[in-house]
C-alpha positions, -999 to +999 in steps of 0.1 A: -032+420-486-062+437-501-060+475-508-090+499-512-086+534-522-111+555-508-097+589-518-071+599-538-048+606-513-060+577-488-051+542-496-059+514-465-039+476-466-063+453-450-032+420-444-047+386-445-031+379-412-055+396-380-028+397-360-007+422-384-017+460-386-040+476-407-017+502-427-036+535-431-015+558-459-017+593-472+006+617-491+023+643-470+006+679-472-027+662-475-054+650-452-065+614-438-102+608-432-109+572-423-143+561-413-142+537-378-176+525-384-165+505-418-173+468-412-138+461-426-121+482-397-145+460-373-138+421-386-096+429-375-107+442-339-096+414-314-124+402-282-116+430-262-122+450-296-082+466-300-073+470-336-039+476-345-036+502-377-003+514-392-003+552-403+021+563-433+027+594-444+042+590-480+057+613-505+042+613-534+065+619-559+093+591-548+061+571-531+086+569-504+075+563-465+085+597-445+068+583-414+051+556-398+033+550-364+017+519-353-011+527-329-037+506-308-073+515-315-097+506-288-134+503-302-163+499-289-180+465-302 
């Protein structure tokens, strides 16, 4: 797994396995932005260009998981 924080209240899991999800988490009350173009997103995108990301919505205090949704991403590559 290799994590990148690219705002305080966004932290993305890139797993070393491509066919396991891309886990997206922010802290509830807050907002998610998460660039689609970032090469990183791209290399986990399969031939027909479907990335599977995991969204989390954490709470911050007891970094517990409140919520999580697996979603399909269809890109354009």
């Amino acid at each position: 797994m290799n994590d990148q924080q690219f705002h305080k209240n966004v932290k993305i899991t890139y797993p070393n396995d491509r066919n396991e999800p891309i886990v997206v988490e922010c802290y509830v009350n807050e907002y998610m932005q998460v660039n689609v173009n970032d090469p990183n997103l791209l290399h986990y995108a399969d031939e027909s260009g479907q990335i599977q990301i995991e969204f989390r919505v954490v709470n911050r205090e007891t970094d517990s998981v409140i919520r999580s949704e697996v979603k399909n991403i269809t890109m354009e590559i």
